[in-house]
C-alpha positions as CSV (number, residue, x, y, z in Angstrom):
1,X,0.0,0.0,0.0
2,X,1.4,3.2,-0.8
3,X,1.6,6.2,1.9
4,X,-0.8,9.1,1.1
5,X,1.6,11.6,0.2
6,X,2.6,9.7,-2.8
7,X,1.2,9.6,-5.4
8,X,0.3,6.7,-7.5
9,X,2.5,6.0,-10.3
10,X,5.5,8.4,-8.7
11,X,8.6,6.9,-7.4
12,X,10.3,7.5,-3.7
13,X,12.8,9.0,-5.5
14,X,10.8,12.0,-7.0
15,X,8.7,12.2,-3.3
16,X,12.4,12.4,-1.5
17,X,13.6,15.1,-4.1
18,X,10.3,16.9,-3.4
19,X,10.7,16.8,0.0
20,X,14.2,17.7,0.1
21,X,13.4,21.0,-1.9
22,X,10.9,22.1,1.0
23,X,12.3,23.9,3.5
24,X,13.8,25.7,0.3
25,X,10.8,26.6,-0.6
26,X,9.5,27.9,2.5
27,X,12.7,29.8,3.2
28,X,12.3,31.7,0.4
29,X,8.6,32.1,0.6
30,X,9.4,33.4,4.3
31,X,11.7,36.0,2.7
32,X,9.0,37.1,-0.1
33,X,6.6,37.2,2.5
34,X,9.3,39.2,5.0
35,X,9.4,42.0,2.4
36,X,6.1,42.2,1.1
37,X,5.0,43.4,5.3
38,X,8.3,45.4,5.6
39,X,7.1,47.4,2.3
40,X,3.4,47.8,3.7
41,X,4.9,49.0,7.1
42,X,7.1,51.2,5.8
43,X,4.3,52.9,3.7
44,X,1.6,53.1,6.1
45,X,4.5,55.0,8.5
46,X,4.9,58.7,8.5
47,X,8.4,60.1,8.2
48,X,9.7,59.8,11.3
49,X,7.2,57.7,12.2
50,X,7.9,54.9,14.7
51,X,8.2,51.1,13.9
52,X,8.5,48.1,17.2
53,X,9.2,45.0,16.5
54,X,8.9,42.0,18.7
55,X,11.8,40.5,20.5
56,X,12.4,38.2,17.4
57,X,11.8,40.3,14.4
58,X,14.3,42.1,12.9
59,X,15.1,44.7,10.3
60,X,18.4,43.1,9.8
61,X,18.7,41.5,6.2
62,X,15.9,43.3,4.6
63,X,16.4,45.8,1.6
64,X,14.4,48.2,4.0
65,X,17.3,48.2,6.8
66,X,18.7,51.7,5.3
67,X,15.1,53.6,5.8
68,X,15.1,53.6,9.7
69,X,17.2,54.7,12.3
70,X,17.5,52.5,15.2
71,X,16.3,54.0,18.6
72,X,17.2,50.7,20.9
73,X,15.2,48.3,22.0
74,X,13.5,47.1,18.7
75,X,12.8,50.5,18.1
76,X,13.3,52.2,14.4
77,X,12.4,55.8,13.2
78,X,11.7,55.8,9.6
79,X,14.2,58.2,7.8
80,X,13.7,57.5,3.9
């Protein structure tokens, strides 16, 4: 009998290359997804409006890291 996340007719090899390409996939659907609320943040903040992040969240790696100014604390002032 055949698990039911394989399809019928596939072979183990094409379900493990599948699932090895996964967390690729969700990395970089995590880093679409990053930018696409960094970009509505930044445009629903004033100039010098103020962005906080939680503990875990981070500006870092981002192509919006140059537009704020970091106040401490996860604390950013939009400057561009």
């Amino acid at each position: 009998m055949n698990p039911p996340y394989q399809e019928v007719g596939t072979s183990s090899s094409t379900s493990q290359e599948v699932a090895g390409a996964l967390p690729e996939l969700l990395r970089r659907a995590r880093d679409v997804l990053r930018e696409r609320a960094h970009r509505l943040l930044h445009a629903s903040l004033l100039r010098s409006g103020v962005l906080g992040l939680g503990a875990k969240e981070t500006l870092q790696h981002t192509s919006y890291t140059a537009r704020y100014e970091g106040l401490g604390h996860s604390l950013y002032r939009r400057v561009g």
